[in-house]
C-alpha positions as CSV (number, residue, x, y, z in Angstrom):
1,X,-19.8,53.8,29.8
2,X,-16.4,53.0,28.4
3,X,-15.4,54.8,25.4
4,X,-12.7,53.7,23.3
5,X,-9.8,55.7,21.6
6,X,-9.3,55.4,17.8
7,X,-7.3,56.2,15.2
8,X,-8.6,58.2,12.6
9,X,-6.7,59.0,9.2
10,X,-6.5,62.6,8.7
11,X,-6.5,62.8,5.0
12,X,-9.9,62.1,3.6
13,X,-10.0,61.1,0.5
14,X,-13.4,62.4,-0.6
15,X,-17.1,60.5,-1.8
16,X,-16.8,57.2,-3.8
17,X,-19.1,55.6,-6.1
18,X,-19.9,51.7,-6.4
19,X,-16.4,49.8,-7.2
20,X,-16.6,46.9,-9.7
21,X,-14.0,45.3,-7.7
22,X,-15.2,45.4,-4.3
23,X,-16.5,43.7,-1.5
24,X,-18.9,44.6,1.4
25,X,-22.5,46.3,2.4
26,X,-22.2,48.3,4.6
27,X,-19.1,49.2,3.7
28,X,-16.9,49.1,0.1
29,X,-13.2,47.7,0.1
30,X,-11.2,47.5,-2.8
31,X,-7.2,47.1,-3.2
32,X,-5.0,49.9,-5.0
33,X,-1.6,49.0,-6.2
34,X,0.7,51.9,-6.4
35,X,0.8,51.2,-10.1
36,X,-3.0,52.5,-10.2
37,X,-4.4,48.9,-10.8
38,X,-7.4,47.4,-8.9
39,X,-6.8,44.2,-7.5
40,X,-8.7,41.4,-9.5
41,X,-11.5,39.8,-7.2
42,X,-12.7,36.0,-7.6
43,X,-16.3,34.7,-5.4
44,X,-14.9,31.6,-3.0
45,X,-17.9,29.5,-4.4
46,X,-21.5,29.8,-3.3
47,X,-21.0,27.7,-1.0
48,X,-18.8,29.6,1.2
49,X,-20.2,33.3,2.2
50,X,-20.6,36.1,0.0
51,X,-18.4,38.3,2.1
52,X,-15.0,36.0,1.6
53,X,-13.1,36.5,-1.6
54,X,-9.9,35.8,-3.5
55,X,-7.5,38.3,-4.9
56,X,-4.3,38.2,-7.2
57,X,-1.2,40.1,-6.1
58,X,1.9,41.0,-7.5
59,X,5.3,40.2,-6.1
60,X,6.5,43.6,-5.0
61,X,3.8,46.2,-5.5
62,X,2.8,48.1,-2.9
63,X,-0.7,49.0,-2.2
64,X,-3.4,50.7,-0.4
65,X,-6.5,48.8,1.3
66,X,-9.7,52.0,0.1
67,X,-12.6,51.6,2.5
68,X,-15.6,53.6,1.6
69,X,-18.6,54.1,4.5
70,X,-22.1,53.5,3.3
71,X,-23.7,54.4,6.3
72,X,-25.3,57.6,7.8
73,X,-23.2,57.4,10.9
74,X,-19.7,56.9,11.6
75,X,-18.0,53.4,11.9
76,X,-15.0,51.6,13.2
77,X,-13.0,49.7,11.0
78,X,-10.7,47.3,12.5
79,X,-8.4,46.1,9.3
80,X,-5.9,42.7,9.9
81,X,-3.5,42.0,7.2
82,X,-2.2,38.6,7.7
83,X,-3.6,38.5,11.3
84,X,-2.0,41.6,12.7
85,X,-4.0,44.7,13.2
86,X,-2.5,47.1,11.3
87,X,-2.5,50.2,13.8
88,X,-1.1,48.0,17.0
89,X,0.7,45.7,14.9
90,X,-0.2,43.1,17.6
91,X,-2.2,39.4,17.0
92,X,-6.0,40.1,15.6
93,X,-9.4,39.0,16.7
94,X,-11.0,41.4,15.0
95,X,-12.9,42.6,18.0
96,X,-13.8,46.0,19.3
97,X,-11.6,46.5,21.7
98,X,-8.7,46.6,19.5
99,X,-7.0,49.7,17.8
100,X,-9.6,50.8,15.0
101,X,-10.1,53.7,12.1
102,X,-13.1,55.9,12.0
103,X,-14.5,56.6,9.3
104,X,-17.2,59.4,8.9
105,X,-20.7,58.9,7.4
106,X,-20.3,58.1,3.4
107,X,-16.4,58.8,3.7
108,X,-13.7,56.8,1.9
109,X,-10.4,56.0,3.5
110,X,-7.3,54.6,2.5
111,X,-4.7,52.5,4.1
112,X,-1.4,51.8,3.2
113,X,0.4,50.6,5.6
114,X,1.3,49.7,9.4
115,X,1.0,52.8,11.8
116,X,4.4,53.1,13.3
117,X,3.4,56.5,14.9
118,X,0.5,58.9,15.0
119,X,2.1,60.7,11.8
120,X,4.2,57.9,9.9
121,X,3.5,54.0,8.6
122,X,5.5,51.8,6.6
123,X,4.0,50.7,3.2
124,X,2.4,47.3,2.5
125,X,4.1,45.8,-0.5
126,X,3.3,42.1,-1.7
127,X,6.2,39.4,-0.8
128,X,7.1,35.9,0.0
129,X,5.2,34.4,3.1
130,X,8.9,34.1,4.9
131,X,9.6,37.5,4.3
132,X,6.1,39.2,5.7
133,X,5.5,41.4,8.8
134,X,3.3,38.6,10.7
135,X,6.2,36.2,9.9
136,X,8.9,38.3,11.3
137,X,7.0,37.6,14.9
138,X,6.7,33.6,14.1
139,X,2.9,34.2,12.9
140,X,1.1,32.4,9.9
141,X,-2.0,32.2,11.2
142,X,-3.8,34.1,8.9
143,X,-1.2,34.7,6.0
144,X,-2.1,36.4,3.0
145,X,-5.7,37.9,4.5
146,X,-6.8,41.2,4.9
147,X,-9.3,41.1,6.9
148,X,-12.6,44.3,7.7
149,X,-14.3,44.1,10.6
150,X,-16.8,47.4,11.1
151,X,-18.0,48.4,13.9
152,X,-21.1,51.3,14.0
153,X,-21.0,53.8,16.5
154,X,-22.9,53.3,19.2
155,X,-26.1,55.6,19.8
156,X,-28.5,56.6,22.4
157,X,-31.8,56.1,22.3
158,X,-32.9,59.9,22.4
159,X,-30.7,60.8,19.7
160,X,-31.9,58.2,17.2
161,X,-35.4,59.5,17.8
162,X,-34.4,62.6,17.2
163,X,-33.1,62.3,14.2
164,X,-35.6,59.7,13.0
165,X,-32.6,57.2,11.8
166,X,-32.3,53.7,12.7
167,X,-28.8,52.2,12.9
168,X,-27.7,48.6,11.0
169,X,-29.2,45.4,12.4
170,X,-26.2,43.8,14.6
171,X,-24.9,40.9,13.0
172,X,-22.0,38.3,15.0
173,X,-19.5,36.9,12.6
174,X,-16.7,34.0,13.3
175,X,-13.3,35.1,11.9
176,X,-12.9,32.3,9.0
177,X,-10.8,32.4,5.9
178,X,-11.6,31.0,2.6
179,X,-10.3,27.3,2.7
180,X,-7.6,26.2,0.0
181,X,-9.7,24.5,-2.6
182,X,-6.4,22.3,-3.8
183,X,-5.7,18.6,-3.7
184,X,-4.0,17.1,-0.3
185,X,-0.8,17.4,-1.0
186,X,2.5,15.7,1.5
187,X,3.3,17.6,4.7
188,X,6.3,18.5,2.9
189,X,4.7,19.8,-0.4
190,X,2.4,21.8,1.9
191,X,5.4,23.4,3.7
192,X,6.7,24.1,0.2
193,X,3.4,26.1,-1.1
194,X,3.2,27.8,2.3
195,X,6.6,29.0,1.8
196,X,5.7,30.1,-1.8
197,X,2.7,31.5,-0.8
198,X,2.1,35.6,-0.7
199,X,2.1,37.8,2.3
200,X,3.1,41.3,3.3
201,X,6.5,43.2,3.9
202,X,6.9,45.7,6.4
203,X,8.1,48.6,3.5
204,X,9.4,52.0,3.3
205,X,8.5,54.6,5.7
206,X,5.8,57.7,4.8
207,X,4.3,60.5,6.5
208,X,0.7,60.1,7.1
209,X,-1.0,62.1,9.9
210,X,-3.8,60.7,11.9
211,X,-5.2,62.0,15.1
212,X,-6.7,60.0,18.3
213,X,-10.4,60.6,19.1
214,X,-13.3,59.4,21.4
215,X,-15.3,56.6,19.6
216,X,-17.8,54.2,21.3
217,X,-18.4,50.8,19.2
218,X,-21.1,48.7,19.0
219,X,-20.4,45.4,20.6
220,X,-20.6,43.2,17.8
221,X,-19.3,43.7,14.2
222,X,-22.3,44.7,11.7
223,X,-20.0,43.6,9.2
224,X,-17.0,41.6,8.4
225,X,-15.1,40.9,5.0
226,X,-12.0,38.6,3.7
227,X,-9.8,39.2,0.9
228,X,-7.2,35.9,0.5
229,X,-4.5,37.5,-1.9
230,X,-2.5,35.0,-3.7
231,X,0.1,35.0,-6.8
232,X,-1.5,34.1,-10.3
233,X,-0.1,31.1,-10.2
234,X,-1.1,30.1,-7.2
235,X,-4.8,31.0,-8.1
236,X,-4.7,28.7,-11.6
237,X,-3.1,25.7,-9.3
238,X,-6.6,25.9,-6.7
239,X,-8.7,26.7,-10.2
240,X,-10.2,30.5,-8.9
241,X,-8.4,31.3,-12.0
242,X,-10.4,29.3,-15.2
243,X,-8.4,30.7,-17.8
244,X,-4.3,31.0,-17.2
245,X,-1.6,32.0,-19.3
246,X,1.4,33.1,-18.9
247,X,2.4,37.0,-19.4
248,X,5.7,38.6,-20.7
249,X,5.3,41.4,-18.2
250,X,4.0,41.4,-14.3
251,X,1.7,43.9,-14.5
252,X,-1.2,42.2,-16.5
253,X,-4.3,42.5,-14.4
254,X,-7.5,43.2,-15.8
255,X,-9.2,43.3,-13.8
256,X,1.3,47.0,23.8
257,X,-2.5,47.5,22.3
258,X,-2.6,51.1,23.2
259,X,0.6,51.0,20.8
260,X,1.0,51.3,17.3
261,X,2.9,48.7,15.3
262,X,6.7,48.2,16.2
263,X,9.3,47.3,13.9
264,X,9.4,43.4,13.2
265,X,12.5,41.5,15.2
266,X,15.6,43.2,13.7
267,X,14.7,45.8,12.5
268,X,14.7,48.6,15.1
């Protein structure tokens, strides 16, 4: 049987209750600024899945992606912000072979930024598209996503019948992003708003431990979520946004794989 390594944050951060501005089942995500506000969440219409949603940023702020477990047995969480897996830095397919979290049963986690080493990352902050991490290797595939994909821990027959507990129902899920609900624009007006659009810097360096442990996933993800972060403005130009004004102040919100993530081209 072949068991993969993880990474698993060391800090915990302790039991959560039910977030207002989260997404997920089986498990909760919600995004922290460093400014203590929760990132607004807006439903991609029902016509898209519930599990896809937008998000306004703020030019600048750093945050934190909070994952909280709400299953009796641990999980793997393999987290893509704007298409690159955020412990390997490398091109995500969300699949479970990649570099993952673990997360124990009920836990909560947070994540704030790419793992440069097993005791240091460098902070997400919110920027221009041309100035992200994924752009720095020549990558907009999936700009301005983060992106959950959770993965149970696989169990043995005798042990679930010893401890009476059935595991999630495996569910397959094709990596999609919600789809720009704006007019067709020229090829040079989308350029423009590409250009214009958010992503995610490669920011200051921090110590945060983690430690490498054995962890066996299920083959399929039981679970995966979309967050498509935009600016405000962006948001009132596709409509997510039904009510837009304009603020005095920024801050209004109501509301290698074995690796770990090098430095993006020029700045070793």
């Amino acid at each position: 049987m072949k068991t993969f390594t993880a990474v698993v944050l060391a800090a915990l951060i302790g039991a959560a209750p039910l977030w207002a501005g989260s997404i997920g089942d089986q498990v909760e995500v919600r995004i922290i600024s460093d400014t203590g506000m929760e990132l607004s969440l807006y439903p991609v219409p029902a016509r898209a899945p519930a599990k896809k949603v937008y998000a306004e940023a703020v030019k600048g702020d750093h945050y934190k992606i909070m994952v909280c477990n709400r299953l009796n047995r641990r999980v793997g969480v393999v987290i893509a912000v704007d298409g690159r897996n955020i412990v390997s830095g490398q091109k995500s397919w969300l699949k479970s072979s990649e570099r993952m979290y673990i997360l124990e049963p009920y836990a909560t986690y947070e994540y704030a930024g790419w793992r440069t080493g097993q005791d240091r990352i460098n902070r997400f902050f919110f920027t221009e598209a041309p100035d992200s991490y994924a752009a720095a290797f020549g990558d907009r595939s999936a700009m301005g996503v983060i992106a959950v994909a959770v993965y149970p821990e696989r169990q043995r027959g005798e042990l679930l019948e010893e401890s009476g507990r059935q595991g999630p129902p495996e569910a397959s899920s094709a990596p999609s992003v919600p789809r720009d609900r704006g007019t067709a624009a020229a090829p040079g007006a989308k350029a423009e708003r590409a250009d214009r659009s958010a992503g995610t810097g490669y920011g200051r360096t921090e110590y945060s431990p983690s430690r490498i442990v054995a962890f066996d996933p299920e083959p399929r993800a039981v679970e995966t979520l979309y967050i498509k972060y935009e600016w405000r403005s962006t948001l009132c130009r596709l409509g997510v946004i039904s009510r837009c004004r304009t603020y005095s102040h920024p801050f209004n919100r109501l509301w290698d794989n074995d690796g770990y993530a090098p430095p993006p081209p020029g700045r070793e």
